[in-house]
DRENVEXDREN-222546 format. One line per field, with one value per residue (C-alpha): y, z, x. Coordinates in steps of 0.25 Angstrom, whole numbers. Each point is the difference from the previous one (the first is absolute). Layout:
<sites>
north = Y:...
up = Z:...
east = X:...
</sites>
This chain:
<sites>
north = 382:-12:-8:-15:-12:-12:-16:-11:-10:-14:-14:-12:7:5:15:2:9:6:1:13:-1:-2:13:8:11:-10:-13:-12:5:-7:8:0:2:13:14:13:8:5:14:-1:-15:-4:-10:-12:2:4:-14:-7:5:-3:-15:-2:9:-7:-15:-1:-3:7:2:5:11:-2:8:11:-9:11:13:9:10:-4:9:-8:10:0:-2:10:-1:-11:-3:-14:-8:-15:-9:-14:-8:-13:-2:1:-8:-7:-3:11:-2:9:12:11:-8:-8:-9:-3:-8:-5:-1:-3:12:-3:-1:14:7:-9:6:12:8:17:9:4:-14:-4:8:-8:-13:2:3:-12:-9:5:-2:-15:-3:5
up = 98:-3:-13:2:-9:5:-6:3:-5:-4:-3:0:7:11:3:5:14:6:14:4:6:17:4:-11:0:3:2:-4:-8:-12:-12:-14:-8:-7:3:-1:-14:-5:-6:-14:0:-3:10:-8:-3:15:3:-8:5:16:-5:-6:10:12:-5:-14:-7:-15:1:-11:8:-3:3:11:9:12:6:14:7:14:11:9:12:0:-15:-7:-10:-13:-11:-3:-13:-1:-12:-3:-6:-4:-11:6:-4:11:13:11:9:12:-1:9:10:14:-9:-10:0:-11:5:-6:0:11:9:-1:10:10:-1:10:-13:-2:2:-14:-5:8:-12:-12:7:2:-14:-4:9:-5:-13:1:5:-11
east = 159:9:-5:1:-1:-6:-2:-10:11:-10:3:-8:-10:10:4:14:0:14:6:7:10:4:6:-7:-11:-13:9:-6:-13:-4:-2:1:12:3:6:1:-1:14:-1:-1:-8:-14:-6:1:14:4:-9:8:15:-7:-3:13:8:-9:-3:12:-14:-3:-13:-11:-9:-15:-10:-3:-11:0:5:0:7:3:7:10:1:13:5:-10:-10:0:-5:-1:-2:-3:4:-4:12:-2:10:15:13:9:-4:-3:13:0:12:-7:-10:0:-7:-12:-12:-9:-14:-15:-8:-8:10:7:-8:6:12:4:0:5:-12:3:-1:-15:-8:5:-1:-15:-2:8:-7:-12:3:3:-11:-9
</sites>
């Protein structure tokens, strides 16, 4: 099972969503940004390499607000752990993405979103509308 680490990156009441890349496994889906964890790492610290690796962003990791395992049929099974950042420093510049996005809450289920993503979205969305 591959352990990933995954953030809900928040700003002014927006959440910053990712384009893979054209050409790349599942082309043009938007997801979250985070990645695989390395041998040897916790999540948070693996969270915090994606986020600088992926966005050149240095990010304080909150806390965990969701996990699943989902099976891609053709990748094998994960285990995936969501984190809420809200405190980072610089400004997120795509390094890894066909591009990014911040958007309101409310409008990230209209996004063609990664199957593994849909589940934490529901529970955002329901979160900000309490």
């Amino acid at each position: 099972m591959i352990r990933v680490a995954v953030g809900v990156v928040e700003s002014d009441g927006y959440i910053l969503v990712c384009q893979r890349k054209r050409r790349s496994r599942y082309e043009l889906k938007w997801e979250f940004p985070g990645g695989k964890v390395e041998n040897g790492e916790d999540l948070k610290t693996s969270l915090k390499r994606e986020l600088y690796e992926e966005l050149n962003v240095t990010a304080e990791v909150g806390e965990e607000i969701f996990w699943q395992r989902w099976v891609y049929p053709d990748r094998g099974e994960f285990e995936l752990h969501f984190f809420t950042v809200q405190k980072f420093s610089g400004e997120p510049k795509n390094q890894a993405f066909e591009q990014i996005l911040w958007v309101s809450p409310e409008d990230l289920d209209k996004l063609d979103l990664l199957e593994g993503s849909k589940e934490v979205v529901r529970h955002i969305t329901r979160k900000s509308q309490r």
